[in-house]
C-alpha positions in Angstrom: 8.2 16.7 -8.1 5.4 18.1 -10.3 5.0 21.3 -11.3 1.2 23.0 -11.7 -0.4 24.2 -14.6 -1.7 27.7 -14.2 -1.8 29.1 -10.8 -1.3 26.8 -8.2 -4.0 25.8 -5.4 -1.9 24.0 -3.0 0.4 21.6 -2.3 0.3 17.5 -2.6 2.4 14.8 -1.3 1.8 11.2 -2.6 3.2 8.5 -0.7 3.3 5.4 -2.9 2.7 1.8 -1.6 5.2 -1.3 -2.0 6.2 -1.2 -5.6 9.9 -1.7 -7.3 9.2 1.4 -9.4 8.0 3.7 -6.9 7.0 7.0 -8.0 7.8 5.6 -11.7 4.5 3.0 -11.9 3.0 4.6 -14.6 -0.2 4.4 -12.8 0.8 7.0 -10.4 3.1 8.6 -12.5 -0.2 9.3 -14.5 -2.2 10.1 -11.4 0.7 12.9 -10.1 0.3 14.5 -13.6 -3.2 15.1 -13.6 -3.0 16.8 -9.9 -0.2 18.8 -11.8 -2.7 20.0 -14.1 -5.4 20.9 -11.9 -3.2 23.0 -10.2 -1.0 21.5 -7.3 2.3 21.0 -7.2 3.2 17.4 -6.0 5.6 15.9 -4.0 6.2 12.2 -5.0 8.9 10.8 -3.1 10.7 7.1 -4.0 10.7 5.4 -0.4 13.8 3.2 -0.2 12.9 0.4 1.6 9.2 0.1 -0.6 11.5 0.3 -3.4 13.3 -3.1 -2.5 9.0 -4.2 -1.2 10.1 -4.3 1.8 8.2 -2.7 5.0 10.9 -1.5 6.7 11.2 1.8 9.5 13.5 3.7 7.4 10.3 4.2 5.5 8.9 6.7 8.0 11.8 8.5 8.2 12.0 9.2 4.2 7.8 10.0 4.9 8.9 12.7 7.3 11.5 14.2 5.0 9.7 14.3 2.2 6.3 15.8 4.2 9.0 18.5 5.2 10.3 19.1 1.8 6.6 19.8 0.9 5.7 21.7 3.9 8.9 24.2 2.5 7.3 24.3 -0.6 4.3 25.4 0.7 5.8 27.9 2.5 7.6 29.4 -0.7 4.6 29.5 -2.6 2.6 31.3 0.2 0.3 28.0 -0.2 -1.9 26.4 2.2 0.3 23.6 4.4 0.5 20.4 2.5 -2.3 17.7 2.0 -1.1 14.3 1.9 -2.7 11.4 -0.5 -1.7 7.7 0.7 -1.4 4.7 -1.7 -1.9 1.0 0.0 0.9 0.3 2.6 1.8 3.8 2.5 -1.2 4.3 4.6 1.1 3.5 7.5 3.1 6.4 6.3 0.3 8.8 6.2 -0.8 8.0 9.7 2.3 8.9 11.2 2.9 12.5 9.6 -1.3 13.1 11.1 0.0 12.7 14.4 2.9 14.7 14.1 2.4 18.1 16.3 2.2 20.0 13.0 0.7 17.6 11.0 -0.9 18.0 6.8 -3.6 19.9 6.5 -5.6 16.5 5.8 -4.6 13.1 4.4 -6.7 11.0 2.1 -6.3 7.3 2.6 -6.7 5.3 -0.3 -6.8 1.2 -0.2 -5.1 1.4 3.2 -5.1 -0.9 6.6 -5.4 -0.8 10.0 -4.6 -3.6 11.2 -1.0 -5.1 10.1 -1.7 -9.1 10.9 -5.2 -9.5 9.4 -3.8 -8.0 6.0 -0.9 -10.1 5.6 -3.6 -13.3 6.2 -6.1 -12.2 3.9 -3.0 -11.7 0.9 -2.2 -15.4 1.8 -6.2 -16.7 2.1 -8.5 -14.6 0.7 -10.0 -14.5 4.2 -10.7 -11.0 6.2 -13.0 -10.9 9.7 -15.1 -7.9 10.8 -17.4 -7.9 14.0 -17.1 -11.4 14.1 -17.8 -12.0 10.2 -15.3 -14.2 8.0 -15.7 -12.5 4.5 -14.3 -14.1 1.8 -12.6 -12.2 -1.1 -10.3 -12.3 -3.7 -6.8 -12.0 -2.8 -3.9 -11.1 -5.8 -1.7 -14.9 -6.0 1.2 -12.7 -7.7 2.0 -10.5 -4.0 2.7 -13.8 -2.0 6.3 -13.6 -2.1 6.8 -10.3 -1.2 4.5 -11.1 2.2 7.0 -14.0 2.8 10.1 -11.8 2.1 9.1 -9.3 4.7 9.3 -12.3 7.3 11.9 -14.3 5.8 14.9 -13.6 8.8 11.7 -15.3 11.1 11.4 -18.1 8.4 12.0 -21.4 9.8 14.7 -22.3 6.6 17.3 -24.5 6.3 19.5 -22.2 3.3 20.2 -19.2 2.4 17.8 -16.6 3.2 19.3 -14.1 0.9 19.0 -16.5 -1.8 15.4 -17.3 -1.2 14.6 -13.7 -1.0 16.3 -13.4 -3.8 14.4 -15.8 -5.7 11.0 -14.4 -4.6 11.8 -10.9 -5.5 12.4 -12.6 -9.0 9.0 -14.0 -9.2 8.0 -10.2 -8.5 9.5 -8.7 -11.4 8.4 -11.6 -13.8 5.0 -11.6 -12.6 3.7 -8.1 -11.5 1.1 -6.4 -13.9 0.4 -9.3 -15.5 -3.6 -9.8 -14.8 -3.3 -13.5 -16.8 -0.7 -14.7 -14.1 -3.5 -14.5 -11.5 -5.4 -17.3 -12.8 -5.1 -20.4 -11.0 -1.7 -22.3 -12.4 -0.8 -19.6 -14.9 2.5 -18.7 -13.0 3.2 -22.3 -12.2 5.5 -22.3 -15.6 7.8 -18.9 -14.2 8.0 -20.3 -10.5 9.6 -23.7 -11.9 11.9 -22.3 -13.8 13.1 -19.9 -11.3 13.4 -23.2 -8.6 15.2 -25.1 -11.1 18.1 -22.4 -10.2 18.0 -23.2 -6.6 19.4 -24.8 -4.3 17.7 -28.3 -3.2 16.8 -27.6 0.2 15.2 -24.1 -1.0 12.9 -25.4 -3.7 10.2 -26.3 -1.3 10.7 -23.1 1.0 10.7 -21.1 -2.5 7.3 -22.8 -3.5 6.0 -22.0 0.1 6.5 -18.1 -0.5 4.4 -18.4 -3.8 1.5 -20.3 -1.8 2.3 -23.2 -4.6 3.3 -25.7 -1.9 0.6 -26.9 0.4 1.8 -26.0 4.2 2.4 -22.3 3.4 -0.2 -21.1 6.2 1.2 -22.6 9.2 5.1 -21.7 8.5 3.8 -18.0 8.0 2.0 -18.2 11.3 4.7 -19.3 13.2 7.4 -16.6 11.9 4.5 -14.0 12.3 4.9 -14.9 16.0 8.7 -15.1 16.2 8.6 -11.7 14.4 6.3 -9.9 16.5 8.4 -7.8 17.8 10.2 -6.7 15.1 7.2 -6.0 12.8 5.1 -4.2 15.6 6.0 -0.8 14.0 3.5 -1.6 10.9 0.6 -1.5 13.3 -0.7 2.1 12.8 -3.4 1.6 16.3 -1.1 4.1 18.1 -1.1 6.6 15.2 -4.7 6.4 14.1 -5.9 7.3 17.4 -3.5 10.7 18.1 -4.4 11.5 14.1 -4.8 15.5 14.9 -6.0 16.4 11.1 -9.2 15.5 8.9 -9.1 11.9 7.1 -10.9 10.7 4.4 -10.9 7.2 3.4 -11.3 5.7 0.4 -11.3 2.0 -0.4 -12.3 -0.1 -3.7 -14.7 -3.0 -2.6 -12.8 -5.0 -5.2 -9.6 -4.7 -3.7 -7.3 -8.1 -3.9 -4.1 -6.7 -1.9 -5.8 -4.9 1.0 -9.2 -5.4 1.7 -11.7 -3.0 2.3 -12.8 -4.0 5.7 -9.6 -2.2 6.9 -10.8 1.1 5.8 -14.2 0.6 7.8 -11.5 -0.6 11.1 -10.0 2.7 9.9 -13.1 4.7 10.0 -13.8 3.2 13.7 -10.7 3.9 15.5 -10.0 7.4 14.4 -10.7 10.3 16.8 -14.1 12.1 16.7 -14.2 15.0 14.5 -11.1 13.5 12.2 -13.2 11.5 9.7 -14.0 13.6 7.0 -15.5 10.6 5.0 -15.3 6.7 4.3 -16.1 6.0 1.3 -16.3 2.2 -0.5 -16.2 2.3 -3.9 -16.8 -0.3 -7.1 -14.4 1.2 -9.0 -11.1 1.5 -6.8 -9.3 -1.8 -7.2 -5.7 -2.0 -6.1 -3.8 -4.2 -9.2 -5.8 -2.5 -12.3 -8.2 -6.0 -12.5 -11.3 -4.1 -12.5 -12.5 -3.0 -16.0 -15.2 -0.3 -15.6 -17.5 1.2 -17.7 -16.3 4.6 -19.2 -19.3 6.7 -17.7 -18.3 5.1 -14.7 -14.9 5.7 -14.0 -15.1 9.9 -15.4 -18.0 10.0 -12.5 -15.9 8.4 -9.8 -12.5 9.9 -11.1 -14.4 13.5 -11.3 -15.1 13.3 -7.8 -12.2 12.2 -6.8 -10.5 15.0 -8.0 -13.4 17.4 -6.3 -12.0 15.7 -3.0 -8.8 16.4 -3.7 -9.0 19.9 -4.1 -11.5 20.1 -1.1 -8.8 18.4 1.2 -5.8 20.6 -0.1 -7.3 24.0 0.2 -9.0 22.9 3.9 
């Protein structure tokens, strides 16, 4: 939690994305501070399951608890009821507190998805659709073994699953935040080593999950359909359309994790009256690759921050 500087003017909660730090990234740690100082007090929870990257229910549970923990807060402080500010994947999070029957006084959606399927593809391809349209964009290499560790039970694997998952979440940890490992074969080094510790019959499935093994597509497809029942709480459809509290979204064009196309699907399916704004950006990346200009980013952060304080005190 984050204390404000100077009187405060309302209450945030931040719901981070998938992320082994969690509210520690220094990138949001850095974001939560300069709410602080414009006056909010924020709520940044660490979501367990997004902890271990892993989209899991539990998440919405620790959402819920941590959106009443700020709504108490609130209260305390004789504050406005809390605004909530969605990071990626926690997008599915935000949806579900704005259909609560006392939902936050608005949510901002930044980078986030509505349709659970299509995302996974495009971090494996590259490839999104909308009306009809294959775009093609650039996708971040380095997440491809957490997408693969999230259906790894549906996996058609001869081994040790625990292993394997094992094994990709090490990949993770070696590889995040490192914009050089994106290039093409500049991980290739780190994934060999780490299959070198394997066992025979998971080097191949190992290589699959880092989309270094041709065949990756296919075995991906198939456990996304012998897991559709089990991930069919990641689609938000059901959510997005009983959302009973302003929206704005807010999606970098640039994005390589989620691309932006889900924010316009986002934009479509919410109920009249609840889209405050969409708004596609050339700033707003997901991983940090973008380098803009400094005019640039004060402009865009500036308003950002104007939202911000529009959405919490509405």
């Amino acid at each position: 939690m984050y204390a404000p500087i100077g009187r405060p003017l309302g209450v945030y909660l931040v719901l981070p994305g998938l992320h082994f730090l969690g509210p520690d990234d220094p990138r949001l740690d850095r974001f939560c501070r300069i709410l602080a100082a414009s006056g909010f007090w924020v709520v940044a929870p660490f979501i367990r399951s997004y902890g271990r990257l892993l989209l899991d229910d539990s998440a919405i549970d620790d959402a819920k608890g941590a959106f009443a923990l700020a709504v108490s807060l609130a209260k305390n402080e004789r504050l406005p009821r809390p605004a909530v500010f969605s990071i990626s994947f926690g997008s599915r999070l935000a949806l579900e507190l704005c259909a609560l029957p006392e939902p936050p006084s608005a949510v901002i959606v930044f980078g986030g998805y509505a349709d659970f399927i299509p995302t996974v593809r495009f971090a494996v391809t590259g490839r999104t659709t909308l009306d009809g349209r294959v775009h093609e964009l650039t996708r971040d290499p380095l997440n491809s073994p957490v997408v693969f560790m999230n259906v790894v039970r549906h996996l058609d694997v001869a081994g040790d699953r625990a292993v394997l998952s094992k094994a990709w979440l090490a990949m993770v940890h070696r590889t995040w935040g490192k914009m050089q490992l994106k290039e093409p074969g500049a991980r290739d080094a780190i994934a060999d080593s780490i299959a070198a510790s394997l066992p025979r019959e998971l080097v191949i499935p190992f290589r699959l999950g880092c989309c270094l093994e041709d065949g990756f597509l296919p075995w991906l497809e198939a456990a996304l359909e012998r897991g559709a029942d089990d991930l069919a709480f990641l689609d938000p459809s059901s959510r997005i359309a009983e959302a009973r509290c302003p929206v704005v979204l807010v999606h970098g064009q640039d994005d390589d994790v989620i691309p932006y196309v889900e924010s316009i699907k986002l934009s479509r399916a919410l109920p009249a009256g609840m889209l405050r704004g969409l708004h596609l950006t050339g700033l707003y990346g997901h991983t940090g690759a973008a380098s803009p200009g400094i005019s640039t980013a004060f402009q865009e952060t500036a308003t950002l921050v104007r939202m911000l304080h529009d959405l919490a005190r509405a």
